[in-house]
C-alpha positions in Angstrom: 36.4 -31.6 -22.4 39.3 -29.7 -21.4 41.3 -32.5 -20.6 40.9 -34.4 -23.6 41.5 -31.1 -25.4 44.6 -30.9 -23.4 46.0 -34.7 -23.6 45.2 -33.7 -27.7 47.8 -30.7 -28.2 50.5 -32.8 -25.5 50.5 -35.9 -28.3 50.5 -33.3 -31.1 53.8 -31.5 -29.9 55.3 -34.8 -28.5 54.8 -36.2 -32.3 55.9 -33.5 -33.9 59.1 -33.0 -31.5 59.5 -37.0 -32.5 59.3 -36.1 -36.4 60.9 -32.8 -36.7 63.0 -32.3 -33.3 66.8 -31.6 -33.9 69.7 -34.2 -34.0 70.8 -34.0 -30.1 74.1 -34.5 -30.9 74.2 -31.0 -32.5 73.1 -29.3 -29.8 76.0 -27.1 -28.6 78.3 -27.8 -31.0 79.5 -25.8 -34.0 81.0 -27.3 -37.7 84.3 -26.0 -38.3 85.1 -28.1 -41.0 88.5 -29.9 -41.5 91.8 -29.7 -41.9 94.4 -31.8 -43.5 98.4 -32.8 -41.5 101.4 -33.9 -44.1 104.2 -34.8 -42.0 107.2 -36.2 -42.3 109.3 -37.5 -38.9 113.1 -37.9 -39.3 116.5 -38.8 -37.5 117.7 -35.7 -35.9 121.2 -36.7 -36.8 121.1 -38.5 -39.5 117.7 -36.6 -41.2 116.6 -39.4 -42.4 113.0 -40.3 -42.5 112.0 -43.3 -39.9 109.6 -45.8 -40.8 106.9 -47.4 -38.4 106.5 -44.3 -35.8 103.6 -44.3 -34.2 101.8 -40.7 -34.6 99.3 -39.0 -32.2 97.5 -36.0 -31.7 96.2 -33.9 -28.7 92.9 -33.6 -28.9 93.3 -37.2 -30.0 92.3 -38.7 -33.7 93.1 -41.6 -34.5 96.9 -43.1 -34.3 98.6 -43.7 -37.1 101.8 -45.4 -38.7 104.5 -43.0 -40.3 105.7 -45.4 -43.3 108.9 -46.3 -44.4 110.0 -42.9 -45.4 108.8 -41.3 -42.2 105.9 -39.7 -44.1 102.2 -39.9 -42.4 99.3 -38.1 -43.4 96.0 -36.9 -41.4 93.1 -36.5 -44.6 90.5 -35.3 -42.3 91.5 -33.7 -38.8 88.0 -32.4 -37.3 88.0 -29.3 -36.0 87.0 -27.6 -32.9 87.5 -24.1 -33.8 89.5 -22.4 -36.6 92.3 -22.2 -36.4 92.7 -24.7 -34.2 96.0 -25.0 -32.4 97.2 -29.3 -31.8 100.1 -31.1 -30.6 101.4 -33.7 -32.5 103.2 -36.7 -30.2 105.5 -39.2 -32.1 106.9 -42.2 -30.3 108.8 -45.1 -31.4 111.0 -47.8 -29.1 114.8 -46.5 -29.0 113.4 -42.9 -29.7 112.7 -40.2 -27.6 109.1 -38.6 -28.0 109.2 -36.2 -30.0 106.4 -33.6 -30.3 105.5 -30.4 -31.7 102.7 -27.4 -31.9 100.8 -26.8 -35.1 98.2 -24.5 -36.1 95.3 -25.9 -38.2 92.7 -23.6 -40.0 89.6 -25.4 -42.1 90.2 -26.8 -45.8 94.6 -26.4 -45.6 96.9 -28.5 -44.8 99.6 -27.6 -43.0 103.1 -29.1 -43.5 105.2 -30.8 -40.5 108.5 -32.4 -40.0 109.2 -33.5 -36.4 112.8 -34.5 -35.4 113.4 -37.5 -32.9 116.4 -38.3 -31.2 118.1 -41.7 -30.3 117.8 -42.1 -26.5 
């Protein structure tokens, strides 16, 4: 009797952990919201914008494409704490990399402009 009893509760919890356990991928981790990049990337002589740069952040998001103005724009940077300080790496053939240090905090965004140099 006490087994069955106890094999009873065991399937109870087990379902119930099925049905109503937490998401595991929460576990340890913490919401800070987002934050929003508006950059621009210009010619540190000529301060004009350059198109087709590719832009990249560390921690990494995605990679993206400055356009033909130099102007790029990160809608929805996840972050890890707030503020949240980031590098921002630009690199384009003929360039040096350029990079700079930015400071993110939840629901702003923060303003950039990142020079690059001929090589």
């Amino acid at each position: 009797m006490k087994i069955k009893y106890f094999v009873l509760l065991f399937l109870i919890f087990f379902v119930s952990l099925i049905l109503f356990g937490c998401d595991p991928g929460s576990i340890g981790s913490s919401d800070y919201g987002t934050a929003q990049v508006r950059g621009y990337v210009l010619d540190v002589s000529t301060k004009v914008g350059i198109g087709d740069v590719s832009v990249l952040t560390t921690p990494s998001s995605d990679t993206l494409m400055t356009d033909i103005k130099g102007t790029f724009f990160i809608i929805s940077y996840h972050l890890n704490s707030n503020p949240q300080d980031i590098m921002i790496i630009t690199e384009k053939e003929g360039y040096k990399t350029g990079q700079t240090n930015i400071t993110l905090n939840s629901d702003q965004t923060t303003d950039v402009t990142i020079l690059m140099e001929h090589k």
